[in-house]
Biotite code that builds the C-alpha atoms (Angstrom):
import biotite.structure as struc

atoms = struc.array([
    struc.Atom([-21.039, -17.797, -7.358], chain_id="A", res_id=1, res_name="UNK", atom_name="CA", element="C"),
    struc.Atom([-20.871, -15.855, -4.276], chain_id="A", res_id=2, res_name="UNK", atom_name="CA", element="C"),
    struc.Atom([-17.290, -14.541, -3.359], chain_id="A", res_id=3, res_name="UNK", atom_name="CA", element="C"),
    struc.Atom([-15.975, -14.148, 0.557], chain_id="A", res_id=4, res_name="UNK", atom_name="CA", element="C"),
    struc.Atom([-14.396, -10.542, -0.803], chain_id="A", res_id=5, res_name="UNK", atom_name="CA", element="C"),
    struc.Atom([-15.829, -7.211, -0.330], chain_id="A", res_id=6, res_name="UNK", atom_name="CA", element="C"),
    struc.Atom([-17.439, -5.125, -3.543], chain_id="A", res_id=7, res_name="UNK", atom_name="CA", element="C"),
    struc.Atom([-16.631, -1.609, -3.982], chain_id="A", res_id=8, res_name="UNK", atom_name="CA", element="C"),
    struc.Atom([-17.865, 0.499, -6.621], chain_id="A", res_id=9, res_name="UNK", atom_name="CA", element="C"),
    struc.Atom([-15.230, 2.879, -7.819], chain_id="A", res_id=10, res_name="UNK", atom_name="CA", element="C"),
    struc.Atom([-15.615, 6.123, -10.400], chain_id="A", res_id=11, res_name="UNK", atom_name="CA", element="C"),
    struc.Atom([-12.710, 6.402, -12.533], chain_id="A", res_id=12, res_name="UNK", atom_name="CA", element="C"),
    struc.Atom([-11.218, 9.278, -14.683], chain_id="A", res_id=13, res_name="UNK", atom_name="CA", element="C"),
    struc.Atom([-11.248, 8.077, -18.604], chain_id="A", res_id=14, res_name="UNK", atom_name="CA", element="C"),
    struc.Atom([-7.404, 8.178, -18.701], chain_id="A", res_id=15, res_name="UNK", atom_name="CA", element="C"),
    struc.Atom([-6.940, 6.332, -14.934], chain_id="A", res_id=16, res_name="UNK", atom_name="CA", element="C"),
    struc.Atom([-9.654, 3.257, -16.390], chain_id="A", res_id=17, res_name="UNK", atom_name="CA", element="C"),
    struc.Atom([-7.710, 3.350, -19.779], chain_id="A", res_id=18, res_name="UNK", atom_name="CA", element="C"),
    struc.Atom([-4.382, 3.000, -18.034], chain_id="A", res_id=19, res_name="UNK", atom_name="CA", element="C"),
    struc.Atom([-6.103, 0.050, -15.831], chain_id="A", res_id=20, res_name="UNK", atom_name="CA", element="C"),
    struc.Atom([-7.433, -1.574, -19.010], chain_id="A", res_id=21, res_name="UNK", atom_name="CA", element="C"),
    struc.Atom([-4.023, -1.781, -20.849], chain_id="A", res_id=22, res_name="UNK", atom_name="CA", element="C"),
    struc.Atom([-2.283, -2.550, -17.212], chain_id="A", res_id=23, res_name="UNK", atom_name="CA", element="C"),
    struc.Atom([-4.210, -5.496, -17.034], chain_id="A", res_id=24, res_name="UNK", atom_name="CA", element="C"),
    struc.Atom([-4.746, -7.126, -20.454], chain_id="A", res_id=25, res_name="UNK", atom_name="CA", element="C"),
    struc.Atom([-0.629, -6.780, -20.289], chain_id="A", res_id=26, res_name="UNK", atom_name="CA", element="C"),
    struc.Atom([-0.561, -8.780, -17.164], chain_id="A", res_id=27, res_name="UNK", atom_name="CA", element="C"),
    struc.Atom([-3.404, -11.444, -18.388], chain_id="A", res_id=28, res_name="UNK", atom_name="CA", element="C"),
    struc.Atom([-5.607, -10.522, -15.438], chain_id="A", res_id=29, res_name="UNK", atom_name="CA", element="C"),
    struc.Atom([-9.150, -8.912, -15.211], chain_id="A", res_id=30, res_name="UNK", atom_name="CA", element="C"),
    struc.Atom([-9.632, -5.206, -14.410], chain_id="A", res_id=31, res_name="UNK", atom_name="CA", element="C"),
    struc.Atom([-10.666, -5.930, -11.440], chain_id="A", res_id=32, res_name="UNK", atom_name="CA", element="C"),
    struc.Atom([-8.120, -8.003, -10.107], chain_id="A", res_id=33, res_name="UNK", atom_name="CA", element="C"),
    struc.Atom([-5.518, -5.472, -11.555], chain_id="A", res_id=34, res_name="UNK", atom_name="CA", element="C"),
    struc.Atom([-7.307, -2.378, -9.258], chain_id="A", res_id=35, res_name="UNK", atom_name="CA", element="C"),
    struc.Atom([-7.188, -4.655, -6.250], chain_id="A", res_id=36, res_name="UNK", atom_name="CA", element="C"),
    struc.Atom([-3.762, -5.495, -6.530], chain_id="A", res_id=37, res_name="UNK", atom_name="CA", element="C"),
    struc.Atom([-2.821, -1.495, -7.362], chain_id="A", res_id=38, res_name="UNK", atom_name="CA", element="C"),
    struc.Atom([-5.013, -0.572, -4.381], chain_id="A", res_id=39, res_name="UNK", atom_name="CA", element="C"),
    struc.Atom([-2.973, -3.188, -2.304], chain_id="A", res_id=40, res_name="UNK", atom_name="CA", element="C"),
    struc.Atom([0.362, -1.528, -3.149], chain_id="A", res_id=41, res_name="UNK", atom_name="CA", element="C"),
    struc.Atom([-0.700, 2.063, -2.611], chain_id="A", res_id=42, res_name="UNK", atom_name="CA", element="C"),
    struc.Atom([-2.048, 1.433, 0.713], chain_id="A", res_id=43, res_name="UNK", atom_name="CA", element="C"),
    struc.Atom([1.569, -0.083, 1.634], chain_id="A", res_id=44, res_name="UNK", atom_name="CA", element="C"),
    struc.Atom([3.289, 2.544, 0.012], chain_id="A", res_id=45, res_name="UNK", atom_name="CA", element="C"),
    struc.Atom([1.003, 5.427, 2.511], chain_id="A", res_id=46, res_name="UNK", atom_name="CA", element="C"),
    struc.Atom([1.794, 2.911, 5.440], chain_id="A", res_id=47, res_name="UNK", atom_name="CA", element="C"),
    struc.Atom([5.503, 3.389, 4.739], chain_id="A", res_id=48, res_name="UNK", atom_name="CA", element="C"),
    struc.Atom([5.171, 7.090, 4.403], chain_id="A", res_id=49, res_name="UNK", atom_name="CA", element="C"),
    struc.Atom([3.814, 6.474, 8.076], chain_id="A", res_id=50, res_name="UNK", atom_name="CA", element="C"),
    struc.Atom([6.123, 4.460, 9.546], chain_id="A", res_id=51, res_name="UNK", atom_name="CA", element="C"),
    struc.Atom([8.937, 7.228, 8.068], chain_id="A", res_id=52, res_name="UNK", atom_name="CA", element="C"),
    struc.Atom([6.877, 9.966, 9.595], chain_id="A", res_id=53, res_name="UNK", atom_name="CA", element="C"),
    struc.Atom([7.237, 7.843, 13.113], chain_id="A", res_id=54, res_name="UNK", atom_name="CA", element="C"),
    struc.Atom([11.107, 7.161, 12.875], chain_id="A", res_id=55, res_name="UNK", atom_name="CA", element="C"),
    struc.Atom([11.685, 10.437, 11.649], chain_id="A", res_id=56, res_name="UNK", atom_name="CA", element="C"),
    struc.Atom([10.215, 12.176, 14.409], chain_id="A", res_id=57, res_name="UNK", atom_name="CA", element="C"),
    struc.Atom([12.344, 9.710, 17.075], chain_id="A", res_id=58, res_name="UNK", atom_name="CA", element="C"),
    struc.Atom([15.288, 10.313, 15.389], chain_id="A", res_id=59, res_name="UNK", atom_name="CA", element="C"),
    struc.Atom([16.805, 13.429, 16.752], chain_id="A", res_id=60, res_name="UNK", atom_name="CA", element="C"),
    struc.Atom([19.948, 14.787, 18.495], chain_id="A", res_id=61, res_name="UNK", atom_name="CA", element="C"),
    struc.Atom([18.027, 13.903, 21.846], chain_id="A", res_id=62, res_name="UNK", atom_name="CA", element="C"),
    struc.Atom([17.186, 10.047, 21.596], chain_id="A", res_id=63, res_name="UNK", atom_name="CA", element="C"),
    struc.Atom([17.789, 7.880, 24.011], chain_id="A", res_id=64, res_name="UNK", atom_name="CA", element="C"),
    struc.Atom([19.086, 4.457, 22.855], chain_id="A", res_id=65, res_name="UNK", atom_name="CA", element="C"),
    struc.Atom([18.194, 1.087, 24.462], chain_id="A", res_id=66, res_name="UNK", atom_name="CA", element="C"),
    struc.Atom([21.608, -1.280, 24.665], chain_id="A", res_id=67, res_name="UNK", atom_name="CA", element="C"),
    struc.Atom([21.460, -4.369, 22.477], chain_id="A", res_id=68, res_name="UNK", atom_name="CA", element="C"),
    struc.Atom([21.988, -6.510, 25.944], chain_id="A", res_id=69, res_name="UNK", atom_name="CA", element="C"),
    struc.Atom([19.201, -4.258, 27.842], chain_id="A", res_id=70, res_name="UNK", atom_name="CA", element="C"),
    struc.Atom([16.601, -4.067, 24.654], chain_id="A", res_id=71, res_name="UNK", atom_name="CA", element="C"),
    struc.Atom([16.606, -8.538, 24.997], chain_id="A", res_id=72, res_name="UNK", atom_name="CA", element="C"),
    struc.Atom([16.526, -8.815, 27.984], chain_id="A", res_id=73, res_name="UNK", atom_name="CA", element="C"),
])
């Protein structure tokens, strides 16, 4: 059955495929669907890591703030 998704092909370590194995015969799921799902979170956690980097940077002693009236207006 063809699937809308895109196909990867991945190398993993011994211990990293070992740790996906047991991760997702816990959870019920296939491997595949596990990795997906893991992949998923990771690439939020690096866009937080981001979005930190970007408020960190504006916050400073020399920031000018915006009014709550003049910011909706």
């Amino acid at each position: 059955m063809a699937t809308t998704k895109k196909r990867r092909m991945v190398s993993l370590p011994d211990d990293v495929d070992s740790a996906l194995e047991h991760l997702a015969e816990r959870d019920g799921v296939p491997p595949a669907t596990k990795a997906a799902y893991l992949i998923q979170i990771a690439i939020e956690v690096d866009e937080d890591a981001v979005w930190d980097k970007i408020a960190s940077d504006r916050d400073n002693k020399n920031t000018k703030f915006v009014s709550h009236e003049d910011a909706w207006v």
